[in-house]
C-alpha positions in Angstrom: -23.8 -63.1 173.2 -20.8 -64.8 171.4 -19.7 -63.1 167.6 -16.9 -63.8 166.1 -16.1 -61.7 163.0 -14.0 -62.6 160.5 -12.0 -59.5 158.0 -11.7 -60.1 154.5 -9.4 -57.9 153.1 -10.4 -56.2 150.0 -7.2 -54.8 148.0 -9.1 -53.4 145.4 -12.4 -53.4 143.7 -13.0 -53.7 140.0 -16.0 -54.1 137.7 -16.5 -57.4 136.1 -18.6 -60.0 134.6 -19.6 -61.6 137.4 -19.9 -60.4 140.6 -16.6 -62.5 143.0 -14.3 -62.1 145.7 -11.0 -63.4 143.9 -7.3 -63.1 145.5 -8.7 -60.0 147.3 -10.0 -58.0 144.3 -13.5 -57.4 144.9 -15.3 -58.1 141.2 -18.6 -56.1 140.8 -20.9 -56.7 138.3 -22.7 -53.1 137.9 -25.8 -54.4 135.4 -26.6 -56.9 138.4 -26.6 -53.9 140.7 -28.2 -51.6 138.6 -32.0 -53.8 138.0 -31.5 -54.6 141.7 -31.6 -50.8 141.9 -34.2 -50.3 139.4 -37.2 -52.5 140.8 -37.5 -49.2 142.8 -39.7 -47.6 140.8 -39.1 -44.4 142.3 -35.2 -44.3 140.6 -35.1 -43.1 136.8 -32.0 -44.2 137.0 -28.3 -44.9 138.8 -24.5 -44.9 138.0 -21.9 -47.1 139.5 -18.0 -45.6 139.9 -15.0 -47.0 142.2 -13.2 -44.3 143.8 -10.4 -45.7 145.5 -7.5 -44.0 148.2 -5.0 -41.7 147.0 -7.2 -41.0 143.4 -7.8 -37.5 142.1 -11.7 -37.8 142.9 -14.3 -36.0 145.3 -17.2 -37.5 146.0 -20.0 -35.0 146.8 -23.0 -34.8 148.2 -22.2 -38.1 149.9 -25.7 -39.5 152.0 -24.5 -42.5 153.8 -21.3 -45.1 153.8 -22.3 -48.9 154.2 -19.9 -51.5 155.0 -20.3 -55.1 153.3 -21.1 -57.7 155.6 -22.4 -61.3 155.7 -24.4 -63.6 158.4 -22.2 -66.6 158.1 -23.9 -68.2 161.2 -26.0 -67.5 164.3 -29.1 -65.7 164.3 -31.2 -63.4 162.4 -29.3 -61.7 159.4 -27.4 -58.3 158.2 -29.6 -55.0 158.9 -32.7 -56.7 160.3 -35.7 -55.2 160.6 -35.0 -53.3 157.1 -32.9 -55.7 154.7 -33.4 -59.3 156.4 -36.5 -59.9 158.4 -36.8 -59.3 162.2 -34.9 -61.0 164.1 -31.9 -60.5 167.2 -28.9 -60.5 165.7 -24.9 -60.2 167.3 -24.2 -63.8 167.6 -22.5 -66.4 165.6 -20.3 -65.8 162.9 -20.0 -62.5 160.1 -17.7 -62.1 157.6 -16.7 -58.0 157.2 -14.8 -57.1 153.6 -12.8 -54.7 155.1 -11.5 -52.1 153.4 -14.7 -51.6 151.0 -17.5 -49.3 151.4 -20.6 -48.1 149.6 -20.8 -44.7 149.1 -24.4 -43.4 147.9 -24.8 -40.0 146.3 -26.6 -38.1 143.4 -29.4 -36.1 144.2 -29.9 -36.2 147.8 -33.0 -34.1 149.5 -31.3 -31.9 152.4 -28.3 -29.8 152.0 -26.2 -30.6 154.9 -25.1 -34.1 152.6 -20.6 -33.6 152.4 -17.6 -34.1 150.8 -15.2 -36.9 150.0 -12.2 -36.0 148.5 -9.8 -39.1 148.0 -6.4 -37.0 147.9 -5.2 -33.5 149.1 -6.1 -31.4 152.5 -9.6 -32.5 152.3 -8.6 -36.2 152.8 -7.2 -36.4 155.5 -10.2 -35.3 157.4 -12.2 -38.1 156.1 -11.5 -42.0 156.9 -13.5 -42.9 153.9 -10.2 -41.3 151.8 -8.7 -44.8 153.0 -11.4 -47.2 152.0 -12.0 -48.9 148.1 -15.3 -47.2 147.9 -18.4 -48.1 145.3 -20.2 -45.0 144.6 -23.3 -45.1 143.7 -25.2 -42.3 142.2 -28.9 -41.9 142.0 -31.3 -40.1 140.0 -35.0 -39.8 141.4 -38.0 -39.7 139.6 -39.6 -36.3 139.3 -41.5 -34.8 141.6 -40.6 -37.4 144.3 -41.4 -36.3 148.1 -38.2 -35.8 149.7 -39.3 -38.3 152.4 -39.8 -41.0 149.7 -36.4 -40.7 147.8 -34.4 -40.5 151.6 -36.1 -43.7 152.2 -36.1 -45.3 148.7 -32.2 -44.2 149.2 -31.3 -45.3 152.4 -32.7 -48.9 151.4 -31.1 -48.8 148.1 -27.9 -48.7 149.6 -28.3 -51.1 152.3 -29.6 -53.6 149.8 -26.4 -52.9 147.3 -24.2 -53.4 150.6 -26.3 -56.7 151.3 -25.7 -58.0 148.2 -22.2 -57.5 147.9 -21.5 -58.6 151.4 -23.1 -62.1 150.5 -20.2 -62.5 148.2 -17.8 -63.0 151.0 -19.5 -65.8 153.0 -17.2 -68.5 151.7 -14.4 -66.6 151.8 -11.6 -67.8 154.3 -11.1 -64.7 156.3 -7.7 -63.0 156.9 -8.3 -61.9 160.6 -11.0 -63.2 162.9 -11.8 -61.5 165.9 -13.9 -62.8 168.7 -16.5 -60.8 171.3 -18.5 -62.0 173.8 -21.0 -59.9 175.6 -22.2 -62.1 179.0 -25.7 -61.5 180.5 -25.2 -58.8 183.4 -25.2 -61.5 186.6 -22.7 -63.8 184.9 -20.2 -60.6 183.7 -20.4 -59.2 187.6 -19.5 -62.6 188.8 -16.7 -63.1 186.4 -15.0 -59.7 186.6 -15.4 -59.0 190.3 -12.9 -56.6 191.0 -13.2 -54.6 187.7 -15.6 -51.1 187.6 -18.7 -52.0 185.6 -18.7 -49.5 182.3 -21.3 -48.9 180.4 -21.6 -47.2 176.9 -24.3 -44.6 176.5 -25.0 -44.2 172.7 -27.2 -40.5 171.9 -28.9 -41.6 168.1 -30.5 -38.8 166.5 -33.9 -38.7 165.9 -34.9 -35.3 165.8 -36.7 -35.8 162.7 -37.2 -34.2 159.4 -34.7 -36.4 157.8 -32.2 -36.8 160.9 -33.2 -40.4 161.7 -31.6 -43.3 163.4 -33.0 -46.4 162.8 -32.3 -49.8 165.2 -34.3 -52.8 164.1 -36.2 -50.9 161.5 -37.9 -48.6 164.4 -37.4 -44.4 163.4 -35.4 -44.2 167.0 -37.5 -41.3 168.0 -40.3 -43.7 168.4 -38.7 -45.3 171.3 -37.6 -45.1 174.6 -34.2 -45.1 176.0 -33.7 -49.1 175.8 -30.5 -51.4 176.2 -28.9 -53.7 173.4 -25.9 -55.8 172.9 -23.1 -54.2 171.3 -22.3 -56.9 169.2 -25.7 -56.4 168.0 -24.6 -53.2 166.7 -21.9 -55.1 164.3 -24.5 -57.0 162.4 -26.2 -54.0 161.5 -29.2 -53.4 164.3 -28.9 -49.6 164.4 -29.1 -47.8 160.6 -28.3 -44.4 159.5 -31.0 -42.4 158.1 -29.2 -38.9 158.8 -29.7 -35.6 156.6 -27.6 -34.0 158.7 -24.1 -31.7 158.5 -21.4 -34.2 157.2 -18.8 -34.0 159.8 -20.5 -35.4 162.9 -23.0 -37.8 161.6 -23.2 -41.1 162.1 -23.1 -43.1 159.0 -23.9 -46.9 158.8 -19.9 -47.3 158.4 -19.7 -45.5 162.3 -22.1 -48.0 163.3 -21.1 -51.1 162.4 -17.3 -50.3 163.4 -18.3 -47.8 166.2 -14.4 -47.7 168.0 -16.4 -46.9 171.6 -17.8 -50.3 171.3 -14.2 -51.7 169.9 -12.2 -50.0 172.7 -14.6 -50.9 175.2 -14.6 -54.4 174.3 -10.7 -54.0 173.8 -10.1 -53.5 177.5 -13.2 -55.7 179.0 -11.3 -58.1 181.4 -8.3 -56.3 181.7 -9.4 -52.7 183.3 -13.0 -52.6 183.4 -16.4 -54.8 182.7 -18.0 -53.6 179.3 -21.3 -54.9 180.8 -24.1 -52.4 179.8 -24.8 -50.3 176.6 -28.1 -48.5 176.3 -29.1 -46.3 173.3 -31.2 -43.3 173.7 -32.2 -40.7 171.6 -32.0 -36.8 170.5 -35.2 -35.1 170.9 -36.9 -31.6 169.7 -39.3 -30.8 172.8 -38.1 -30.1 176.3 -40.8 -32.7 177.5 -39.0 -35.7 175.3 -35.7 -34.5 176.4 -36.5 -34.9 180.2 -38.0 -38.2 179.7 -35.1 -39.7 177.6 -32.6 -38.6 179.8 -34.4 -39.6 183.1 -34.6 -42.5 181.2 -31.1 -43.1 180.9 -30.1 -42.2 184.6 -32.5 -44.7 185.4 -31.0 -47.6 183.8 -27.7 -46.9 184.6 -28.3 -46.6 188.2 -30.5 -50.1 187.8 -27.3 -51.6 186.1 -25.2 -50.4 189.5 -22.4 -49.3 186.9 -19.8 -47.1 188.0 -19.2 -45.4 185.2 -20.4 -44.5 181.6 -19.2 -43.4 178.5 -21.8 -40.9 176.6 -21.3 -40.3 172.9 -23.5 -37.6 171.0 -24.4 -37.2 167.3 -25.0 -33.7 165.7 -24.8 -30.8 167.7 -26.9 -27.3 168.6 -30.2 -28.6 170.0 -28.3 -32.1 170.9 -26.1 -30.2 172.9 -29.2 -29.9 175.7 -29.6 -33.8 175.4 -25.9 -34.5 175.8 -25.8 -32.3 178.8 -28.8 -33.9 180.8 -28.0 -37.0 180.2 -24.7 -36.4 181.8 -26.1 -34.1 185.1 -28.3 -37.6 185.7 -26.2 -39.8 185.1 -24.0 -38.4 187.4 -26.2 -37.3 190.1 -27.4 -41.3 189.9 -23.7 -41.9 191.3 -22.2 -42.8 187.6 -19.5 -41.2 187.2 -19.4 -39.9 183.1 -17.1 -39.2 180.2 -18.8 -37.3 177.5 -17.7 -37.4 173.4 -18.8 -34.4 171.4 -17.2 -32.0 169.1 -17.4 -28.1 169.1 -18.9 -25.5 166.9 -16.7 -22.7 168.7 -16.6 -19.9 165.6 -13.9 -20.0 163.0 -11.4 -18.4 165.4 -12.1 -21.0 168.0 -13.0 -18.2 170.6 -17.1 -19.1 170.7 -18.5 -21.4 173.5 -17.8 -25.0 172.0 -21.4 -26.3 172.9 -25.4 -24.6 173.1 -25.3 -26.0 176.5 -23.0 -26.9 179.6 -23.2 -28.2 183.2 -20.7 -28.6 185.9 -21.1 -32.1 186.0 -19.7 -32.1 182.8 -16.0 -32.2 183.6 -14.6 -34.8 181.7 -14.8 -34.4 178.1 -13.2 -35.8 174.9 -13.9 -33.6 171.5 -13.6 -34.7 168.1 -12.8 -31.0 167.0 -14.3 -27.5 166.0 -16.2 -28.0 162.9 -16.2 -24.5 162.2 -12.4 -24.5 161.2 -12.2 -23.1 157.6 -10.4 -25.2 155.0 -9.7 -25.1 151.5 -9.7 -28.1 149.1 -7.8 -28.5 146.1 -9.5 -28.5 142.9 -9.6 -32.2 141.4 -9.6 -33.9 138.4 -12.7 -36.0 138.6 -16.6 -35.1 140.4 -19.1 -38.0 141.2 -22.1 -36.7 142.1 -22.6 -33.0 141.8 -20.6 -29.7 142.5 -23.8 -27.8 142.3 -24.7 -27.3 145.9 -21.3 -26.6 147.1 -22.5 -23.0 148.0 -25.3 -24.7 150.2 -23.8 -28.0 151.8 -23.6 -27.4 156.1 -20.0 -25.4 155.7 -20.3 -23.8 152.2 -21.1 -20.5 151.4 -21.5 -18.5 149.0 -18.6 -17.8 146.2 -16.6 -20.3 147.9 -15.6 -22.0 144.6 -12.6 -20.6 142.8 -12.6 -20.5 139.4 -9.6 -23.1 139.6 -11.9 -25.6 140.9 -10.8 -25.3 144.9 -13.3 -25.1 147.3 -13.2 -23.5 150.5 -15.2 -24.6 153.9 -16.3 -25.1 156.9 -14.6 -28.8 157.7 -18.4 -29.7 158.5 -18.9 -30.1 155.3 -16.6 -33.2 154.8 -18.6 -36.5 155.9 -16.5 -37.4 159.7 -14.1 -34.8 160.0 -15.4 -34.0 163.9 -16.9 -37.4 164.5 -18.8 -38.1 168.1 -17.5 -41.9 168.2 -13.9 -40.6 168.0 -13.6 -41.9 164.4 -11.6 -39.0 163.3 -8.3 -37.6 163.5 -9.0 -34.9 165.5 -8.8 -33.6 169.4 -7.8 -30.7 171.5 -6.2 -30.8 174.8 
């Protein structure tokens, strides 16, 4: 596959009229937004505010971060199998309008949602303290299931990000990258002498609202299977993630996962990107053994050399990680694993639930348990109320000045699994 994306830069967003991409302001027109929201008729009702880098604002709980994109050409369209209809996507052209993203918030079922603060401590633990971000903040009928508002949720802000992404397709981009992905034979034949990587992508699907979604399939429905990567950048795999804040993958992670990027950055030069599979995080020991033989066995079909392994969550996860890696390995792969820690607030705990010898080449995103405090800010979107119960709260950890103090799980990628953070140990 052959996609060429094309940046947009978005300098600031503003509310407007009508709804345009002008001189790199993007103009939103929130009415529009709001009876798109509303034909849901299981919203009573929804509030638009732009919270943009460097603003006294936190942003809290935060559900999921979309970025804006556009089909300009090729196949299928953005977030198939949900949005668009279903149909392969990752080839052609897609315009990106970098630098925006759609936050969605309000009254979210599970209390492991987080925090975006746009200034102080807290922001520089969170990449979304850089983007232009749309908030959107939902109020659910009463008595809604909490299975029925996650998923009238999760497609409320895909279809706001759709929208909005539409508005750049006759925009002249400001950057165009290009990525091609050859069929398996052909990238052997072309990169001879380079060691054939693959990318191993762990998607939860534990269930219970901690979802991934590819095509519109709950991933725990499926069996370890293999993709494109740039099928990934058109939207093919979809958060649907009730689950702590710092090591989620939102749909933001996905579409700009940076394995994927680097991969990509260094295919021709030191290694042949030529294989990703996806798998997925399970609950029983039985699913676990399958997935996970499941992935040996493809990678050993692909004759790679080596694979990177990327997790999401952590705790029972930690188990799939692990086996994954053992098979891998003992399939003559030769593994890096990406995870982060949960090693106690002194950093003295064991960092994962579960470990292996073969596991002896590791990159962390961080201890999540590392205790923070936030300063207190001027302006709330969302709610403050379940700052006590968010994954990394506590109890009384509110001052009566408005600071809060944490766990850094609680703010949404501060220990990300894809590397999309700040933060590492040596």
């Amino acid at each position: 596959m052959n996609l060429k994306l094309g940046y947009i830069q978005i300098r600031d967003i503003q509310f407007a009229k009508t709804s345009a991409i002008k001189d790199g302001v993007l103009n939103v027109n929130a009415k529009e937004l709001e009876a798109l929201v509303l034909e849901d008729e299981n919203f009573a009702s929804v509030k638009f505010d732009i919270a943009r880098p460097g603003e006294s604002v936190r942003i809290m709980p935060v559900k999921d971060v979309i970025e804006p994109r556009v089909k300009v050409s090729g196949d299928g369209d953005i977030f198939p199998g949900m949005i668009s209809k279903v149909q392969t996507v990752g080839s052609g052209v897609t315009h990106v309008l970098k630098g925006a993203a759609i936050v969605t918030t309000g009254q979210v079922v599970g209390f492991q949602e987080g925090i975006i603060d746009m200034t102080g401590l807290g922001a520089e633990y969170t990449p979304f303290s850089k983007t232009l971000n749309l908030v959107v903040d939902f109020t659910p009928i009463k008595n809604l299931t909490p299975h029925k508002y996650e998923e009238s949720l999760r497609k409320a802000g895909l279809r706001i990000a759709y929208e909005i992404g539409k508005l750049g397709k006759e925009i002249t981009p400001d950057e165009v990258k290009e990525y091609e992905f050859l069929p398996l034979l052909e990238s052997i034949a072309k990169y001879p002498n380079l060691p054939k990587v693959g990318y191993v992508q762990m998607l939860q699907s534990q269930g219970l609202l901690h979802d991934t979604y590819v095509y519109g399939i709950d991933m725990k429905l499926s069996l370890t299977t293999m993709l494109s990567p740039t099928e990934v950048f058109d939207g093919a795999i979809l958060s649907g993630n009730c689950v702590s804040a710092c090591d989620k993958n939102t749909t933001y992670h996905h579409q700009n996962n940076p394995v994927i990027e680097d991969l990509f950055e260094q295919h021709g030069k030191t290694l042949n990107f030529c294989a990703m599979i996806i798998t997925n995080e399970n609950v029983f020991l039985m699913d676990k053994q399958r997935s996970s033989d499941w992935t040996a066995k493809l990678t050993k079909y692909l004759g790679l050399d080596g694979a990177i392994i990327s997790q999401e969550g952590f705790g029972n996860p930690d188990t799939d990680l692990i086996m994954n890696c053992k098979k891998v390995e003992e399939a003559g792969v030769k593994t890096v694993i990406i995870t982060d820690e949960y090693a106690g607030r002194e950093g003295t705990s064991q960092s994962l639930a579960d470990a292996d010898p073969a596991a002896d080449a590791v990159v962390t995103g961080g201890n999540a348990n590392q205790v923070i405090t936030l300063p207190p800010l001027k302006k709330i979107i969302g709610s403050i109320g379940h700052v006590e119960k968010i994954a990394g709260g506590f109890k009384g950890n509110m001052a009566k000045d408005g600071s809060i103090t944490v766990e850094i799980q609680a703010i949404i990628g501060a220990t990300n699994e894809l590397g999309f953070n700040r933060l590492s140990a040596r």
